[in-house]
C-alpha positions as CSV (number, residue, x, y, z in Angstrom):
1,X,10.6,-4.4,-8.8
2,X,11.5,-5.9,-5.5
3,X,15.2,-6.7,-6.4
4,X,15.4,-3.2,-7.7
5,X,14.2,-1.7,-4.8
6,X,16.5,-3.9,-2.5
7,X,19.5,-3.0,-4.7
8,X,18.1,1.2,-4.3
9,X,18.5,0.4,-0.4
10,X,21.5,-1.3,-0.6
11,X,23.2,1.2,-2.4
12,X,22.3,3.9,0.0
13,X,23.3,2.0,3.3
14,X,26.5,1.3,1.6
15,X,26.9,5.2,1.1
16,X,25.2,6.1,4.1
17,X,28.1,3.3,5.9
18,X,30.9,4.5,3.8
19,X,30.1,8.5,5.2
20,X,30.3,7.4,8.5
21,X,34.0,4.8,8.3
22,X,35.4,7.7,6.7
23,X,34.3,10.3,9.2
24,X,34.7,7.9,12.2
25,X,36.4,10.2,14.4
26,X,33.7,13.0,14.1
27,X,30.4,9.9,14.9
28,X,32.0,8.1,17.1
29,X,33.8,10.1,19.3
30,X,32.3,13.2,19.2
31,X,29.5,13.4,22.2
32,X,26.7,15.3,22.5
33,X,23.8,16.4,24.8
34,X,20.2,16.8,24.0
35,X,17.8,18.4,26.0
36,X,14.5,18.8,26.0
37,X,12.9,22.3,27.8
38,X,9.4,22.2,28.3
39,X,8.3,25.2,30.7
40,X,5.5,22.7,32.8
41,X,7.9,20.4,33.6
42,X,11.9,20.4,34.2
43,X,14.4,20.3,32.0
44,X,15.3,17.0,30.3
45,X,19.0,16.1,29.5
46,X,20.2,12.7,27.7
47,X,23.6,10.9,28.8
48,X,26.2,11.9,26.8
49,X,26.2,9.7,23.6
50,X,28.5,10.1,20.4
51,X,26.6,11.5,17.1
52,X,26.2,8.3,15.3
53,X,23.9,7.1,18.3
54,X,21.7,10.6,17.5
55,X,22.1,9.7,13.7
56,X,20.8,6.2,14.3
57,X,18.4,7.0,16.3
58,X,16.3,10.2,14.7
59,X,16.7,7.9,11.4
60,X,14.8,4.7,13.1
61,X,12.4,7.3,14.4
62,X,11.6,8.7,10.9
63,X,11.0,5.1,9.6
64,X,8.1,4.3,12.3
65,X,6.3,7.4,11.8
66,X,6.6,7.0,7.4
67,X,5.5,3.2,8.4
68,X,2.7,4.5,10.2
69,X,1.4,7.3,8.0
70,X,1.9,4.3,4.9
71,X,-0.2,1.8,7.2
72,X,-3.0,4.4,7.2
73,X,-3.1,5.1,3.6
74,X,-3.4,1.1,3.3
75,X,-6.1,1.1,5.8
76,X,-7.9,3.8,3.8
77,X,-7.1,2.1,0.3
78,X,-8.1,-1.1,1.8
79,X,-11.4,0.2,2.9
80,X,-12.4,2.4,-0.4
81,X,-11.6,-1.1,-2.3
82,X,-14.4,-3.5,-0.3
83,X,-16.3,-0.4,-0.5
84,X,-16.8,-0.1,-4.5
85,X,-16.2,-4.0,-4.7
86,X,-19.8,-4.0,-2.5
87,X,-21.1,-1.5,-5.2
88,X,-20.0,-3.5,-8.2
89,X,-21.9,-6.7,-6.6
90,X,-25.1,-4.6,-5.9
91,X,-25.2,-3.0,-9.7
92,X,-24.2,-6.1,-11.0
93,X,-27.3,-7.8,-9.2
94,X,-29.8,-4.6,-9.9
95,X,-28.7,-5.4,-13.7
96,X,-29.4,-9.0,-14.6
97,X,-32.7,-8.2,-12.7
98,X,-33.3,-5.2,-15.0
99,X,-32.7,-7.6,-17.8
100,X,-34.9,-10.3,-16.6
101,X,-37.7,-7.8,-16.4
102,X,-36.9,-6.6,-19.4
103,X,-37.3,-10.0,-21.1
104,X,-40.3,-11.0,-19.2
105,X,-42.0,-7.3,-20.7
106,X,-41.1,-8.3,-24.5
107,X,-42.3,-12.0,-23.9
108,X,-39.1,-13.9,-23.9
109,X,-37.8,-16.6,-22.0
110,X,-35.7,-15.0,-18.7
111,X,-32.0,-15.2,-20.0
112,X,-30.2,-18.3,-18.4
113,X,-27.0,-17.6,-16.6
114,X,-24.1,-16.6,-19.2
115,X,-21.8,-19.5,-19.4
116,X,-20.0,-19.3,-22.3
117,X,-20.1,-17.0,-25.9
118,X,-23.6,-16.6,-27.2
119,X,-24.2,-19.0,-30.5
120,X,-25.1,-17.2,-34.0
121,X,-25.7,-18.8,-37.5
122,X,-22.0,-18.6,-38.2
123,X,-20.7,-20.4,-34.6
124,X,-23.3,-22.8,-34.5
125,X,-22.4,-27.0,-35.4
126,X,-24.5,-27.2,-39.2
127,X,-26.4,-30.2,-39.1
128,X,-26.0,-32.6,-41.9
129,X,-28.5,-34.8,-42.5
């Protein structure tokens, strides 16, 4: 999956870098301006930078926030996963203590811890005598 997925990014930078040698006259000398006009405060106006800076830029910025919003589904996952692991434990433990009850009720010896497959007339060693 991984050498998949590197080979999927790979490709695309390669387009993605292709696009932008053929068109290197309109990213890298083409400048632009961006401002920023917020009424409470004055207006804000970037140096004069060519495209492929903006490009470059707005495309780092849209990695960090998807690497943020994936962090936080981790987190949650993370989380929901010790969560129901906890649960398992607990049922698990309310069980065998169900079924030691159970066995002290009918009169039989408490079951002993499970270690291997349980031995019936057809698994068990015949002894010959």
């Amino acid at each position: 999956m991984t050498k998949t997925k590197l080979f999927f990014w790979a490709v695309i930078m390669g387009g993605l870098g292709l696009v932008v040698f053929q068109n290197e006259g309109y990213f890298l000398e083409t400048q632009q301006v961006l401002r920023l006009n917020v009424k409470v405060f004055p207006e804000y106006r970037s140096p004069n930078l060519p495209l492929v800076a903006f490009h470059l830029l707005f495309f780092i910025f849209g990695l960090i926030v998807a690497t943020l919003f994936n962090a936080l589904n981790r987190w949650r996952r993370r989380k929901a996963i010790s969560r129901l692991t906890a649960e398992t434990a607990a049922q698990r433990q309310e069980m065998e203590t169900l079924i030691a009850e159970l066995a002290r009720l009918k009169g039989e010896p408490p079951p002993g811890p499970a270690s291997g497959p349980l031995e019936t007339s057809v698994t068990s060693p015949v002894v010959q005598g």
